[in-house]
N, C-alpha and C positions, 0 to 999 in steps of 0.2 A: 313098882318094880325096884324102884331105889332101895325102899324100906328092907326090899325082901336079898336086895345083891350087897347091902352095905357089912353084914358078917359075913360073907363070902372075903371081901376084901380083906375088911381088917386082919382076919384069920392069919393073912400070910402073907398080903399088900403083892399078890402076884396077878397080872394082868391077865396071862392065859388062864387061869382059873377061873377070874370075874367070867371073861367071854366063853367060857366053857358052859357056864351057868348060866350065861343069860343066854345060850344059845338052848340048852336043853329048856327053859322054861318058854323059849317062842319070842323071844326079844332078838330081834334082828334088824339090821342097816339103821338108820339115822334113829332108829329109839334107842338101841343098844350102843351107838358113840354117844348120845346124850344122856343114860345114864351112868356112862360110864365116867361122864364127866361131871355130873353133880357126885358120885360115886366116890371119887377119886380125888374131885377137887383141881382137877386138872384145866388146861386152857382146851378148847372146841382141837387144833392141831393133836395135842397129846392123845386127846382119845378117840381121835381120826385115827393117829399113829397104832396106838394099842389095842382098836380092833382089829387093821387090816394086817397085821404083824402076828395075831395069836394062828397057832395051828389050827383050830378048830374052825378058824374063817377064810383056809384057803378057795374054798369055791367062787366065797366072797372077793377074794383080790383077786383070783384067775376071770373073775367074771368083769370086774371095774376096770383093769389090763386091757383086758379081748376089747373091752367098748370102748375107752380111751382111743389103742390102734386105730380102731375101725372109724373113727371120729378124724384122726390123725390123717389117713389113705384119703379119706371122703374128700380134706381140705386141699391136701394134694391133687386131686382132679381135678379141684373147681378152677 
């Protein structure tokens, strides 16, 4: 998927585009931050940052959010 996302980048070196692309071809959650990062050449953080920040991955951060909280409330009962 690297081979196939690495002119996607270079084209324009824009992140929402990369994860635009590797969301239409079915790259999602931890394969799509780690190709984003051999991709990119970035550290594991930056393209932690650069998927859950692209518009096309909000369901993806509304969803990582909601579980966080819910993780967050649980500790508080205990």
């Amino acid at each position: 998927m690297a081979v196939a996302a690495q002119p996607v980048w270079d084209e324009g070196r824009d992140g929402g585009v990369l994860q635009t692309f590797l969301k239409e071809i079915g790259c999602d959650g931890v394969d799509a931050v780690m190709v984003t990062r051999q991709v990119v050449g970035c550290s594991l953080g930056e393209a932690q940052q650069m998927f859950v920040t692209a518009p096309c991955r909000a369901a993806e951060l509304a969803f990582h959010n909601a579980f966080v909280e819910g993780l967050e409330r649980a500790q508080d009962d205990v």
